[in-house]
C-alpha positions as CSV (number, residue, x, y, z in Angstrom):
1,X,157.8,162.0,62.3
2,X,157.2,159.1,59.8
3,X,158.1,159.5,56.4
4,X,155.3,160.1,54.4
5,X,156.3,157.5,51.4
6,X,156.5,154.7,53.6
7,X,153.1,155.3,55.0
8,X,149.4,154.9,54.5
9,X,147.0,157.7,53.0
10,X,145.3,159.2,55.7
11,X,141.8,158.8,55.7
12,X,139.1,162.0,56.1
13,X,136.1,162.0,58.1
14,X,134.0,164.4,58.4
15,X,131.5,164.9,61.6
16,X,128.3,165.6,61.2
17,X,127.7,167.8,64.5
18,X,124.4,169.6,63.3
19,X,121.5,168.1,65.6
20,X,119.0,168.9,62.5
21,X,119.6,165.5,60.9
22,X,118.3,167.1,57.2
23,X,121.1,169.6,57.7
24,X,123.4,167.2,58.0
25,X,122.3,165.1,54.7
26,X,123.0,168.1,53.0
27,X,126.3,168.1,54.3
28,X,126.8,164.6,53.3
29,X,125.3,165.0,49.6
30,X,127.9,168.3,48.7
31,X,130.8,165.9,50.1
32,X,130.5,162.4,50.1
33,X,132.3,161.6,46.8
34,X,135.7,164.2,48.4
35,X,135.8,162.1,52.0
36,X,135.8,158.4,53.3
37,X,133.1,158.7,55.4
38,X,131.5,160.4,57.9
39,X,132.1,160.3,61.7
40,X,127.9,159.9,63.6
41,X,128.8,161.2,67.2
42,X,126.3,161.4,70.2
43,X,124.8,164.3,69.7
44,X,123.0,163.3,66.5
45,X,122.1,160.0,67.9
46,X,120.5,161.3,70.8
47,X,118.3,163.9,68.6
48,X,118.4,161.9,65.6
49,X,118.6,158.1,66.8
50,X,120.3,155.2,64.8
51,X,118.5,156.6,61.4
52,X,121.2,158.8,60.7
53,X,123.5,155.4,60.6
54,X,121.5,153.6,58.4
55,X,120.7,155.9,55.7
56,X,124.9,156.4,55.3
57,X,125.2,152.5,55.4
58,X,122.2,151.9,52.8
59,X,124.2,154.9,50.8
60,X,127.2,152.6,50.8
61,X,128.8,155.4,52.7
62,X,131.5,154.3,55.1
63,X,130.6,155.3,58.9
64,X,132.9,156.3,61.9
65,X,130.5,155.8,64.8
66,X,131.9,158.2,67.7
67,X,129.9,156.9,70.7
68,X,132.5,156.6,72.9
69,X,130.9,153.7,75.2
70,X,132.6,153.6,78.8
71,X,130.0,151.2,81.0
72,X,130.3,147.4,82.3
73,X,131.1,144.6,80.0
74,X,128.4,143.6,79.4
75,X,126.6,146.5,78.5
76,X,129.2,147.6,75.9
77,X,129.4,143.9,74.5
78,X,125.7,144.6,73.4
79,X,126.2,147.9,72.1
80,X,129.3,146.9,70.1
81,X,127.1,144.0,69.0
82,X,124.8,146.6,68.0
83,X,127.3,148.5,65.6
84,X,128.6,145.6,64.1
85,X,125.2,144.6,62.9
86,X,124.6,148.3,61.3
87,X,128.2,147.7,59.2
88,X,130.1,150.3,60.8
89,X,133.5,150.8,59.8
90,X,134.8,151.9,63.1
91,X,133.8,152.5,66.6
92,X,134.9,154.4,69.9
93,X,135.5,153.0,73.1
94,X,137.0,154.7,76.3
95,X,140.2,152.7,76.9
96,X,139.1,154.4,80.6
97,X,136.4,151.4,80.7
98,X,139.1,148.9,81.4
99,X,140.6,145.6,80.3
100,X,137.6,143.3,80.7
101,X,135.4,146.4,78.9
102,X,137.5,146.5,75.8
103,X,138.2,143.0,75.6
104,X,134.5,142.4,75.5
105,X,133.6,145.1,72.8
106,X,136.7,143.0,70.7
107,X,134.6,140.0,71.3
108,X,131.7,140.3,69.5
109,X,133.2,142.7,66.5
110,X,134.8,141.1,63.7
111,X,134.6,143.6,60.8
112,X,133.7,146.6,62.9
113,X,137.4,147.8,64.1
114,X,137.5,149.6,67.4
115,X,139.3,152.5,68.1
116,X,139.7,153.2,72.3
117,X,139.7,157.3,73.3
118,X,142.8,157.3,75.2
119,X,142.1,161.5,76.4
120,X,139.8,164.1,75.6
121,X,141.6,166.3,73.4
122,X,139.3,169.1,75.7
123,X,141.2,167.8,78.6
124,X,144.6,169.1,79.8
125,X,146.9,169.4,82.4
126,X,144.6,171.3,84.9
127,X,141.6,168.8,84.3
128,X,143.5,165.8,85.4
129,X,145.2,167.2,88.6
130,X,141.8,167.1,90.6
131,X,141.4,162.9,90.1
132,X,144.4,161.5,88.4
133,X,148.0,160.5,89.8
134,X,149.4,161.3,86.3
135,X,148.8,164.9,85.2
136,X,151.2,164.8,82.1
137,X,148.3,164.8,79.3
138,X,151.0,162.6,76.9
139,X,151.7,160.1,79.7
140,X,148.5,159.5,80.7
141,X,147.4,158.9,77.0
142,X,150.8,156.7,76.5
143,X,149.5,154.1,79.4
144,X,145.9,154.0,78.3
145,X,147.2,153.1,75.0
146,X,149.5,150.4,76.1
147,X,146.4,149.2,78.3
148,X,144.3,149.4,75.1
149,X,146.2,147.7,72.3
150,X,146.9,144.7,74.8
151,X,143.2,144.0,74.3
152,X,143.5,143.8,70.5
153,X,141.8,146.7,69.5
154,X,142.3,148.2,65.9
155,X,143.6,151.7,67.3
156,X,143.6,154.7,68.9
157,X,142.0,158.0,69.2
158,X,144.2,160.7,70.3
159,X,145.3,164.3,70.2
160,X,147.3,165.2,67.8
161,X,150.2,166.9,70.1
162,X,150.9,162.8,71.4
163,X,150.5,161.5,67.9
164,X,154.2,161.3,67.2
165,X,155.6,160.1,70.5
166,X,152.5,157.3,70.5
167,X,153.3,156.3,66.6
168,X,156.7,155.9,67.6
169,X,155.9,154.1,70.8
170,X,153.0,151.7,69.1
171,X,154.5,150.8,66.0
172,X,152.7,151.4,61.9
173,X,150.0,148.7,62.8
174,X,148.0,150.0,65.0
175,X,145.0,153.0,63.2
176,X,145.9,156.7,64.4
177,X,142.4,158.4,64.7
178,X,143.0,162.3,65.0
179,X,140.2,164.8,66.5
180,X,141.0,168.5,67.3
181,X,141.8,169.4,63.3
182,X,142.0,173.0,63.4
183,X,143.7,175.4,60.4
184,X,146.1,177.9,61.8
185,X,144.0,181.2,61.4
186,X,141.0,179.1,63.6
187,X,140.4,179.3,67.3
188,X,140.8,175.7,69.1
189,X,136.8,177.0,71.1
190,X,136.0,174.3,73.6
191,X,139.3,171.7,72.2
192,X,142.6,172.7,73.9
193,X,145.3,170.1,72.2
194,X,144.2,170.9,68.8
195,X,147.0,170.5,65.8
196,X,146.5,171.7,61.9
197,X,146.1,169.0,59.0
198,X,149.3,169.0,58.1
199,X,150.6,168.3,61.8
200,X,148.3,165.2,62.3
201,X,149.3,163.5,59.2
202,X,153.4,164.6,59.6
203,X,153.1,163.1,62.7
204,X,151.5,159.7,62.0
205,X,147.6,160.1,62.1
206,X,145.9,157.5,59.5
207,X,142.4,159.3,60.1
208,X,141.8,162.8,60.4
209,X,138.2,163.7,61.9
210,X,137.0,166.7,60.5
211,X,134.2,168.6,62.1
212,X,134.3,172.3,62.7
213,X,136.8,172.5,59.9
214,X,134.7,172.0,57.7
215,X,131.1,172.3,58.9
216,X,131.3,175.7,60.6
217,X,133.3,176.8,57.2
218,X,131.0,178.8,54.5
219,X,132.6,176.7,51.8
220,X,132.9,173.7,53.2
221,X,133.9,171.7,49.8
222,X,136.7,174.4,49.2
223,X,138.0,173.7,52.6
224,X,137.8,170.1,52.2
225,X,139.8,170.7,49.0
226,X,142.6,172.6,50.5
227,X,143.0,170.6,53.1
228,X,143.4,167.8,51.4
């Protein structure tokens, strides 16, 4: 585990899940001045579009943009293209997509930093034995890293039961981008390697996405406030 004084304040996110992109706003407005941004995943873009993006980034509100892109080169070149024009602060990638992929989204983003998915933090060790040679969930996520980082990107996005062991492995630089944040009392639902607040951050997460946590809480701001 790293030692808290020598390292960074993590950062809070919290995901706006609700396809009902007025819900959300709400959401936003009761926290915006308690997180550092907000994390704008797939399902609200593909009800919502990019509107949801630039109303945050007109707001001065810092965005995690949680599109996870996995296609050719080319293809995610232009999309990353695409972010970096809207000011997102960070964007998703599947280290999956490849060398070439990766090294193509770090092309054409300059302030935008990229963060690859190294494994579904739904996925686990009976999901991977069907397709992949490496079953071990923290091995698997330990060689997409290494694939990943070689490409230059600015982190990683990983389960929280690997953060540790991939901290340790990956040195201080690289971000730490933690899904899966459940408290103890929760049920992980659909997430299998989930890990509480307090685990991501002991074990070297710089960015702790928040989304059930907080937006299926009645309270959200109280939660918000305890956690942190």
């Amino acid at each position: 585990m790293r030692d808290p004084k020598a390292g960074r304040k993590p950062l809070f996110y919290v995901a706006l899940d609700d396809p009902d992109w007025e819900k959300d706003r709400l959401l936003v407005e009761q926290l915006r001045d308690h997180v550092d941004g907000f994390k704008v995943g797939l399902g609200l873009v593909a009800w919502a579009g990019l509107a949801p993006v630039q109303w945050l980034r007109s707001e001065g509100i810092d965005v995690f943009l949680d599109l996870k892109l996995h296609d050719i080169p080319q293809t995610v070149a232009t999309a990353a293209a695409a972010a970096e024009q809207l000011g997102v602060r960070f964007l998703t990638l599947h280290a999956l997509g490849g060398e070439a992929m990766l090294s193509a989204a770090r092309d054409v983003c300059q302030q935008t930093q990229l963060l690859a998915v190294t494994l579904l933090t739904s996925l686990d060790q009976s999901d991977l034995a069907p397709w992949a040679d490496e079953t071990d969930p923290a091995a698997l996520t330990f060689r997409l890293a290494k694939l990943a980082l070689q490409t230059g990107v600015d982190g990683l996005v990983c389960a929280g039961t690997e953060a540790a062991r991939l901290r340790r492995a990956v040195g201080p630089t690289p971000v730490l981008a933690v899904p899966g944040i459940r408290l103890p009392e929760q049920a992980s639902q659909d997430q299998r390697r989930v890990v509480t607040p307090q685990q991501a951050v002991a074990a070297g997460a710089d960015l702790l996405v928040l989304g059930r946590v907080i937006t299926q809480s009645p309270r959200p701001l109280e939660t918000l406030s305890a956690i942190r």
